[in-house]
ZAMARGU-4260 file (C-alpha; in steps of 0.2 Angstrom, whole numbers, plus 5000, padded with zeros to 4 digits):
<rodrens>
0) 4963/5114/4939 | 4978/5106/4940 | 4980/5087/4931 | 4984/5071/4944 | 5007/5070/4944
5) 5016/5060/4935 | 5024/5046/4942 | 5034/5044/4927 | 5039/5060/4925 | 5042/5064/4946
10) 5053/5049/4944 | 5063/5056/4930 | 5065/5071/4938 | 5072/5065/4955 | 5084/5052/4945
15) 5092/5068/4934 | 5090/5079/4948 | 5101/5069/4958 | 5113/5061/4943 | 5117/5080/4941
20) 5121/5082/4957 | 5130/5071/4958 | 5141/5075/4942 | 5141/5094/4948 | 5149/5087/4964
25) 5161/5075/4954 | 5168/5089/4942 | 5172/5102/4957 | 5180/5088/4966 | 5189/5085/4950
30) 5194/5104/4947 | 5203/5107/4964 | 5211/5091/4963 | 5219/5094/4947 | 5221/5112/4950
35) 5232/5104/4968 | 5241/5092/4957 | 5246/5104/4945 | 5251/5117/4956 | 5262/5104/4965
40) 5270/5099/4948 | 5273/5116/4941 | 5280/5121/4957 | 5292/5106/4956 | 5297/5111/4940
45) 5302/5129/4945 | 5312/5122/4960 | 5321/5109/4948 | 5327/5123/4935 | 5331/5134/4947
50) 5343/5121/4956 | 5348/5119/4937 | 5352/5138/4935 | 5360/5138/4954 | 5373/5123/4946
55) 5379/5130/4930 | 5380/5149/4936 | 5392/5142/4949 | 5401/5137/4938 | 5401/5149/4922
60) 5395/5167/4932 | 5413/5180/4929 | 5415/5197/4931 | 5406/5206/4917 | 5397/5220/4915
65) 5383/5216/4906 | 5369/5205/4909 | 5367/5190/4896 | 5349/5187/4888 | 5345/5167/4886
70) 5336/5163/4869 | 5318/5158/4868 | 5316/5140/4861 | 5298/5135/4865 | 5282/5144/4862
75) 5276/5143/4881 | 5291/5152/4883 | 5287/5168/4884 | 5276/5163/4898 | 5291/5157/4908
80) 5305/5169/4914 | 5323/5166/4923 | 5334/5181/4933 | 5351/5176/4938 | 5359/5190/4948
85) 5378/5190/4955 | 5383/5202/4969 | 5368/5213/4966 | 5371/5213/4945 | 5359/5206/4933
90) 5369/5194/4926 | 5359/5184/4915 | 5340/5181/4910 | 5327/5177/4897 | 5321/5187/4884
95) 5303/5192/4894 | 5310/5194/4910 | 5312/5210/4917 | 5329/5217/4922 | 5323/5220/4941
100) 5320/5208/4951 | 5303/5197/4948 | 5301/5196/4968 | 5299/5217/4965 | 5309/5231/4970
105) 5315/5234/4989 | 5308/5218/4994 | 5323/5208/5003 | 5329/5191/4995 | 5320/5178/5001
110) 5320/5160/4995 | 5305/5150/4991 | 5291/5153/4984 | 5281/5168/4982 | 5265/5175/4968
115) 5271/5194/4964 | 5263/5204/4952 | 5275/5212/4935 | 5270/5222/4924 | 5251/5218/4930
120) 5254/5200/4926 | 5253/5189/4941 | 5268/5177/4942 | 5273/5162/4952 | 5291/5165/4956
125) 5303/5152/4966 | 5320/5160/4973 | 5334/5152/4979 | 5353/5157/4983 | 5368/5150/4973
130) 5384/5143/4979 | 5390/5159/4986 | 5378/5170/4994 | 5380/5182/4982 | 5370/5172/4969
135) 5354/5174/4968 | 5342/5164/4956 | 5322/5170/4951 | 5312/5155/4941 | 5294/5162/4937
140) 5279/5158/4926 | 5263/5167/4923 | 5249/5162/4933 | 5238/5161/4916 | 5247/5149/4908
145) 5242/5137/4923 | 5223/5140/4920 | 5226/5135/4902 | 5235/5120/4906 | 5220/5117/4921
150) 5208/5119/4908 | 5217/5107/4894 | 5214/5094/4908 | 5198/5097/4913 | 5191/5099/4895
155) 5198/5079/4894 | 5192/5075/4909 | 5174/5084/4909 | 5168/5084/4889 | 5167/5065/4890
160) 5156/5070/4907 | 5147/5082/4898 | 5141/5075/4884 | 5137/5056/4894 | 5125/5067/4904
165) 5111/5069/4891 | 5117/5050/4887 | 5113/5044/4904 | 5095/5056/4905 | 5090/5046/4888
170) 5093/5028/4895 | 5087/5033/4913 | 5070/5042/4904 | 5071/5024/4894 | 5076/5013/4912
175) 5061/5022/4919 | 5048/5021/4906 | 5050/5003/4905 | 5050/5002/4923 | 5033/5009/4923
180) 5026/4998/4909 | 5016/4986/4921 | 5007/5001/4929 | 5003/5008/4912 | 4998/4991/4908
185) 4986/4988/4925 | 4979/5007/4920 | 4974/4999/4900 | 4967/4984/4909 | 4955/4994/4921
190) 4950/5006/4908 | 4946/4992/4897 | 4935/4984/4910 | 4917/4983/4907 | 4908/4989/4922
195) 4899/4975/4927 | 4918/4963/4924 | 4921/4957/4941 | 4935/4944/4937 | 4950/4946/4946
200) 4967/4955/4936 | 4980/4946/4930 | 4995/4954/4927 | 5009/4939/4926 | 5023/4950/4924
205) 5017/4962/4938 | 5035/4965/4951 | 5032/4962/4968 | 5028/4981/4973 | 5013/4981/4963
210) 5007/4962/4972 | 4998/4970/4985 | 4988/4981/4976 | 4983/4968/4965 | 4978/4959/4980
215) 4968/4973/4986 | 4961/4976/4971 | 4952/4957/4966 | 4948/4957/4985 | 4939/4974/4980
220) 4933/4965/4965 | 4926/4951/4974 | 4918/4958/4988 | 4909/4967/4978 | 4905/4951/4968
225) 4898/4945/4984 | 4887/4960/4988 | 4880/4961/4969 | 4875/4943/4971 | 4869/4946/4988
230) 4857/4959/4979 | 4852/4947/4966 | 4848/4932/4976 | 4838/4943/4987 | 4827/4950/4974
235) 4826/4933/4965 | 4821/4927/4984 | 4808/4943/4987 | 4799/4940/4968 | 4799/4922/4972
240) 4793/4921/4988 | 4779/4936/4989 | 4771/4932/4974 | 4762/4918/4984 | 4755/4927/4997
245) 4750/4945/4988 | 4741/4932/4974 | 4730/4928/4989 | 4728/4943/4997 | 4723/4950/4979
250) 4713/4934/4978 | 4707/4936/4998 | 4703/4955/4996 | 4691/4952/4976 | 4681/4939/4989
255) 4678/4952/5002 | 4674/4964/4988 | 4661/4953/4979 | 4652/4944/4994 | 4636/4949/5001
260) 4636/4938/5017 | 4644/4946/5031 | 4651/4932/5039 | 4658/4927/5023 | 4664/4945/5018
265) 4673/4944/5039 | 4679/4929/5034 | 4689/4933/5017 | 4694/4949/5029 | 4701/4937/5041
270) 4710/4928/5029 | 4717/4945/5021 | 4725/4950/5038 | 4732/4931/5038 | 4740/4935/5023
275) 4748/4952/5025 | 4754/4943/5042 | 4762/4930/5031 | 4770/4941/5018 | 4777/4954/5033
280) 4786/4937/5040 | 4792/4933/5026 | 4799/4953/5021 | 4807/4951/5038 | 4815/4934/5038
285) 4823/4940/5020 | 4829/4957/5027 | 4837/4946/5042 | 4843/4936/5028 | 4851/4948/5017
290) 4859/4957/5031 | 4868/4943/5039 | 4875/4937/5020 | 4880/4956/5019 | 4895/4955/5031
295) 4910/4947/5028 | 4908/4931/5040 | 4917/4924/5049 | 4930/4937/5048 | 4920/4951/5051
300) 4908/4944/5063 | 4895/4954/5072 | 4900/4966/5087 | 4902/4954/5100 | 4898/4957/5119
305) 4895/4944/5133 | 4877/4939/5136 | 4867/4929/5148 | 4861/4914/5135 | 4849/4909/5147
310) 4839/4926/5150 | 4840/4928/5131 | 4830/4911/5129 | 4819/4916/5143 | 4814/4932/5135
315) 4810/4924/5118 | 4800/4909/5124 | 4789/4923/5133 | 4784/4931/5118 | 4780/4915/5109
320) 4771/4910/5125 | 4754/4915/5116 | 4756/4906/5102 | 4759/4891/5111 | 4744/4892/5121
325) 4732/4896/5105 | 4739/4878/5098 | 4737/4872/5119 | 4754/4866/5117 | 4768/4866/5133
330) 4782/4876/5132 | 4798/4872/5144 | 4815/4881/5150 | 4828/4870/5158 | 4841/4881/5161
335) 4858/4878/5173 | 4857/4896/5178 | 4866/4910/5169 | 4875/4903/5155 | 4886/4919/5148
340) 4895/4918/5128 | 4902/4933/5118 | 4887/4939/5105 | 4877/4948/5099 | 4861/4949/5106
345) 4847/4955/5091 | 4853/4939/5080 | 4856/4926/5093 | 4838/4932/5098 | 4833/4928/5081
350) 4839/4912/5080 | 4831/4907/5095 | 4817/4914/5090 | 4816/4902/5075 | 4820/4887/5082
355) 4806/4888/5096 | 4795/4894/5080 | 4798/4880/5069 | 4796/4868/5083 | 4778/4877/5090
360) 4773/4877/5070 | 4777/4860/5065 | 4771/4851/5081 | 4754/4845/5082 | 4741/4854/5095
365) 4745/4848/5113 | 4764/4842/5108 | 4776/4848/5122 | 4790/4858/5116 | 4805/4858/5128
370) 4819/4873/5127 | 4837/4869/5140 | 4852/4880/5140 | 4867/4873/5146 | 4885/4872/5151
375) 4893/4855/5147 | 4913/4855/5148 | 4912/4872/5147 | 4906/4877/5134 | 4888/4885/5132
380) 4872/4874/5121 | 4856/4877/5116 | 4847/4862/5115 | 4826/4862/5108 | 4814/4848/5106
385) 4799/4845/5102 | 4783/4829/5101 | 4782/4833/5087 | 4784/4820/5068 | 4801/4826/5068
390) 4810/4823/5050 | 4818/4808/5041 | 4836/4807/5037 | 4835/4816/5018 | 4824/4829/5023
395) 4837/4833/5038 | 4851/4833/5029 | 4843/4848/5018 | 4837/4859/5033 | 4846/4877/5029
400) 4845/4876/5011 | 4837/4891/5004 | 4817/4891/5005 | 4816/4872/5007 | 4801/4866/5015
405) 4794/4849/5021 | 4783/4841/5010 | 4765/4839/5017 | 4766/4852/5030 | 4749/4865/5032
410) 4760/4876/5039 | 4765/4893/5029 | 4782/4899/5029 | 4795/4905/5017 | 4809/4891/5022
415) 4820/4904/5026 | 4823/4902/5045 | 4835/4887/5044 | 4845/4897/5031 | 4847/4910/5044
420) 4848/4902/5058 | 4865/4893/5051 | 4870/4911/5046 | 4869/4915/5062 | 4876/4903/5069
425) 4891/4903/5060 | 4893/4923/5060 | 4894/4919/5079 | 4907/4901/5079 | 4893/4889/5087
430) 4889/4873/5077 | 4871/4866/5073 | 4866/4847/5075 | 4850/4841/5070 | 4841/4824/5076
435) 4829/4814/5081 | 4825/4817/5099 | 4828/4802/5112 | 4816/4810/5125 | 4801/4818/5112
440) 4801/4808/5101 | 4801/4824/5087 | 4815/4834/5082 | 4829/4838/5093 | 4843/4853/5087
445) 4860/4856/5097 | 4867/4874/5096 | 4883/4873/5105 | 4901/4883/5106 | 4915/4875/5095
450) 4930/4869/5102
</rodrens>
């Protein structure tokens, strides 16, 4: 299998890739551009010295019959040649010129300039007439000896390029290995990480592309955090919290085993059933529990669709209707008709469901327990009360806390409804207020929409 790119490496190869490029594309712009402007020069110069010849054979051409040889005074020279020709005569030339004509023979005069091949040499050759038309002047210079002076200037021009290049791939190599020194560094600081280090990373010198993966990452980091804690505190809770009620079942169950009388035996039975009762409640209110602190609230709030508040309540306070009866206390709806909130209906249903529990469970037989859903300005509230002793100030101020019960109450329970019935509540933006009711007497809690 292939090993994970390198982000180093990819980036070095598409910095030379392109550096070369671009230097490939410099050096042939520079090749024709010098090779132009040295043809334009050297062509200048052939016009100049025939304009030179066309001047002094004017004046210095007689009548002889034999043509004059020019000596050779420079070591390019033989890569240059001259033809002067008078009324069809070579009359004088240099030493590597031929003694026909460089244009070739039978071609007709024409001045200007032309590329003729002598002595299977190719030559530039400018023509031109003299002062009398029957003058004619041949400059020429071998083609070669322009690509040795092309190459001269290009050697100046490219070797400084040439040899910058694996210059400018060490300090880009360099530029780029520094540049990836913070992701190198973020990699070390991961692998070094114990697995259970959930602290976020801090990278000081981190650029501001690497921010928002630093972000993401501690967001990681701390949701998990959140969710490991979750797990913690509900297994603390669960150890905590069923110890109780299995040491009684245990206890409940080694009575039944060990008694003779059946009435008795029935009875320790009875209260076995009470107790597995009590400890499934209590496996229920912490998996509610767990759940709800399990999503990311408020932000990621339940699934929300609207629902009638009103035949919520009435649902729930039908099931608890028997429960209220066995203690021969009254159970009341007050509602303003359909009162409809966005929701989600299983947990809203739960923390109805507590709050009419608590107040059936904590009131005294025959107390009257009053339920009204509501509209006021708008906006939707739950309101229950109850006859019952209701609670002083402290104890009020410490309802929701995590299995914190009432001092002095014979009812069982875990303590954990309040928790989630501010879970709740707060998954789904409704406030909780809690006090002592005007009308009962007992304890009166407000669930209403926030503003």
């Amino acid at each position: 299998m292939r090993g994970p790119r390198s982000l180093q490496r990819r980036l070095l190869a598409l910095v030379l890739a392109a550096v070369s490029l671009l230097w490939l594309a410099t050096a042939v712009m520079t090749w024709f551009d010098v090779s132009h402007e040295l043809d334009e020069l050297l062509d200048g110069h052939l016009a100049q010295a025939a304009a030179l010849l066309v001047v002094q054979q004017a004046r210095e051409i007689e009548d002889d019959d034999h043509a004059v040889d020019a000596p050779s005074l420079h070591r390019y020279a033989p890569k240059v040649a001259f033809q002067v020709f008078h009324e069809g005569r070579l009359a004088l030339r240099s030493a590597q010129a031929p003694s026909a004509p460089m244009v070739g023979p039978g071609e007709p005069f024409k001045t200007g300039f032309r590329t003729a091949e002598i002595a299977g040499t190719a030559w530039r050759v400018f023509a031109a007439t003299g002062a009398e038309r029957d003058v004619q002047v041949y400059v020429g210079e071998q083609l070669s000896s322009r690509a040795s002076i092309l190459w001269a200037v290009l050697r100046s021009t490219l070797w400084p390029m040439v040899v910058a290049l694996p210059l400018l791939a060490l300090l880009v190599w360099w530029a780029v290995y520094r540049g990836m020194a913070p992701l190198r560094r973020l990699g070390a600081s991961l692998a070094e990480r114990e697995a259970q280090a959930l602290h976020p990373l801090a990278l000081h010198d981190a650029p501001s592309e690497m921010r928002p993966m630093l972000d993401a990452l501690n967001g990681l980091f701390e949701r998990i955090a959140r969710l490991l804690e979750s797990e913690r505190r509900f297994t603390a809770d669960a150890a905590h919290e069923l110890r109780t009620p299995i040491a009684a079942i245990r206890a409940q169950a080694q009575v039944a085993m060990g008694e003779r009388d059946a009435g008795l035996r029935q009875q320790a039975l009875q209260h076995t059933l009470e107790g597995c009762d009590r400890a499934s409640r209590l496996v229920e209110q912490l998996l509610t529990l767990s759940r709800l602190e399990a999503q990311s609230l408020p932000a990621g709030a339940p699934a929300a669709s609207e629902l009638d508040l009103t035949a919520l309540t009435r649902q729930v306070l039908a099931e608890l209707a028997p429960r209220a009866a066995a203690k021969r206390q009254t159970l009341e709806l007050e509602a303003d008709g359909a009162c409809r909130l966005p929701g989600e209906p299983t947990l809203l249903a739960v923390l109805v469901r507590n709050l009419v529990d608590n107040a059936l469970r904590y009131s005294p037989a025959g107390a009257r327990v009053l339920v009204s859903v509501s509209q006021p300005q708008g906006r939707v509230q739950l309101k229950v009360e109850d006859s019952g002793p209701g609670l002083d100030e402290a104890d009020r101020r410490r309802l929701g806390e995590r299995f914190f019960r009432v001092l002095g109450s014979e009812e069982s329970g875990s303590g954990l409804g309040w928790s989630i019935v501010r879970r709740i509540a707060a998954a789904h933006h409704l406030g909780v207020q809690v006090a002592r009711s005007a009308d009962l007497g007992g304890l009166a809690v407000v669930v209403d929409q926030q503003a």
